[in-house]
C-alpha positions in Angstrom: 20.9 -5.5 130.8 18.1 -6.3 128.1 18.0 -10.0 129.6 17.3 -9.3 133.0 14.5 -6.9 132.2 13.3 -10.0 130.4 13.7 -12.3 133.1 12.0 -9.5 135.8 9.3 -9.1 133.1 8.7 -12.6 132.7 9.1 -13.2 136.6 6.4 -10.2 136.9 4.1 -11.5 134.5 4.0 -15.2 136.0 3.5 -13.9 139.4 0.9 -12.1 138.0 -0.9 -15.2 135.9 -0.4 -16.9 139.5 -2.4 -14.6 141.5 -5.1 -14.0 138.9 -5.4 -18.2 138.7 -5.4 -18.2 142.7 -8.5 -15.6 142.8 -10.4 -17.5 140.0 -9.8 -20.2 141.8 -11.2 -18.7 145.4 -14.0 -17.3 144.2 -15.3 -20.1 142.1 -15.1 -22.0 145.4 -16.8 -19.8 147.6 -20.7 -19.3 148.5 -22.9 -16.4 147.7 -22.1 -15.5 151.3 -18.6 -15.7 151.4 -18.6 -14.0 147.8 -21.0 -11.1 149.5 -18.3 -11.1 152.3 -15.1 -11.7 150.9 -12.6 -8.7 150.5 -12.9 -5.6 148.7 -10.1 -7.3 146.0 -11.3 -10.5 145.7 -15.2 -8.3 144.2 -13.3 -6.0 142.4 -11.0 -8.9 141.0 -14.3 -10.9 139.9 -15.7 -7.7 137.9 -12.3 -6.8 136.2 -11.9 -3.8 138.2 -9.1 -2.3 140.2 -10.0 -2.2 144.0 -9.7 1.7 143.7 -12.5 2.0 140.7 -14.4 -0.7 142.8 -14.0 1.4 145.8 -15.2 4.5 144.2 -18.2 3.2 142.0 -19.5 1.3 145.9 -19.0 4.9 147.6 -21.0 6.6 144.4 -23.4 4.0 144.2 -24.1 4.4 148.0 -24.4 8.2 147.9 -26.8 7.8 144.9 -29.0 5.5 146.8 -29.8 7.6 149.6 -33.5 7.8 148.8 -33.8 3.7 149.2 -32.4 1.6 150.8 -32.9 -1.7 148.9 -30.6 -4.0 146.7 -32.7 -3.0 143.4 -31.9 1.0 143.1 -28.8 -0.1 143.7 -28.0 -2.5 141.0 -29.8 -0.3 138.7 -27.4 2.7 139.6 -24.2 0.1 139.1 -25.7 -1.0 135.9 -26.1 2.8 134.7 -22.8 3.4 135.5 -21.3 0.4 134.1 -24.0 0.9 130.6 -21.8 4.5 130.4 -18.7 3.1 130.7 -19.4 1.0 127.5 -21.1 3.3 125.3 -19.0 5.6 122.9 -21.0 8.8 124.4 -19.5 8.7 127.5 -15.6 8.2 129.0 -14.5 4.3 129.0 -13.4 4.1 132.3 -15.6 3.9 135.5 -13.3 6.8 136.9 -13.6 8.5 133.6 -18.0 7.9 134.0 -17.9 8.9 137.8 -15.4 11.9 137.3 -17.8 13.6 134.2 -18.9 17.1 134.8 -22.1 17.7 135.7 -23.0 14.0 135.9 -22.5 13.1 139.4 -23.1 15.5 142.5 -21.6 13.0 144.8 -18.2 13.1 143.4 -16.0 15.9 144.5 -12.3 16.3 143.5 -12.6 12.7 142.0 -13.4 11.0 145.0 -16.9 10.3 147.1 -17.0 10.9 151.1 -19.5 8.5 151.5 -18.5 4.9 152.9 -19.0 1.8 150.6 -21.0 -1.0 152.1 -21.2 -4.6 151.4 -24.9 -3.8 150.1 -23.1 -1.5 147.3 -20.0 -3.8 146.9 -22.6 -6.5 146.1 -24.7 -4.4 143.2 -21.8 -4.1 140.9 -21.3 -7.8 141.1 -24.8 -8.2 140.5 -25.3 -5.4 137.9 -22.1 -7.2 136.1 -24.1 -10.7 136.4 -27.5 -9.3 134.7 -26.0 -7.1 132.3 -24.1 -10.5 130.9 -27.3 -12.5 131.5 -30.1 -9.6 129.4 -32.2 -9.1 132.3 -31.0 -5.6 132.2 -30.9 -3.6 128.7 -27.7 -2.2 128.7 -28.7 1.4 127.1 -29.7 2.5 130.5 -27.5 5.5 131.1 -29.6 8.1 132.7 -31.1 8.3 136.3 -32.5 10.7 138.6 -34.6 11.4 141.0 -36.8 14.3 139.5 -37.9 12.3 136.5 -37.6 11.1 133.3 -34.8 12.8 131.3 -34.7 10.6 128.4 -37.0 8.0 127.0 -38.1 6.5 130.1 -37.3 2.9 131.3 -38.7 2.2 134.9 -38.8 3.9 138.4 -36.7 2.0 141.0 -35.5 2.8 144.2 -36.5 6.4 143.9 -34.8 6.7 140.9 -36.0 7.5 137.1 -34.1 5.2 134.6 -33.8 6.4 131.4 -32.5 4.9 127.9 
């Protein structure tokens, strides 16, 4: 019994390594374009998420944005989001970030209505570029669009950033 749990486990695993290879693969070799257009797995894949939290975060992000409707607010909003899930304050999952009470209206019973877009698919890849690169500090963990809560940061597609 033990050795063919191995064996599936093993057979598991290396279809697994197979399919991760293949998507590396596919989206080193596509465009921008095709990147900005290529399926909700492929993105998700590319910024080590599960299609679900990928899902969710575009929907939230999308919601959030409603005051603008530019690329900037957005990636600001995805970089917030992704600045929680790595700081000790807040839960270390995006569900975990997008799920916290009192933090975002948008989510009801852990899930948004709102429909993702390829506009909102494309700020968490860009958000996940940027925050690699340092062009955006990645103690950015508060927005809104009253004002600044914290110690303020910038004002960007009707949102208040704060550190």
């Amino acid at each position: 019994m033990f050795s063919f749990l191995l064996r599936f486990n093993s057979a598991a695993l290396i279809l697994t390594l197979v399919t991760n290879i293949g998507m590396d693969i596919a989206w080193l070799r596509m465009t921008e374009e095709q990147r900005y257009q290529a399926p909700l797995e492929y993105k998700a894949y590319a910024c080590g998420l599960t299609p679900e939290e990928f899902e969710f975060m575009s929907r939230v992000i999308e919601k959030e944005s409603d005051r603008s409707g530019d690329i900037e607010g957005r990636i600001y909003i995805a970089a917030t989001i992704i600045n929680r899930v790595n700081d000790s304050r807040f839960p270390s999952t995006v569900s975990g970030v997008l799920n916290q009470s009192g933090q975002f209206s948008t989510v009801s019973g852990g899930w948004c209505n709102q429909e993702n877009t390829e506009l909102s698919d494309w700020a968490i890849i860009e958000a996940y570029r940027r925050l690699e690169a340092g062009e955006i500090p990645d103690d950015i963990v508060w927005f809104n669009c009253i004002g600044y809560c914290h110690t303020p940061y910038d004002y960007i597609g009707g949102n208040y950033f704060s550190t």
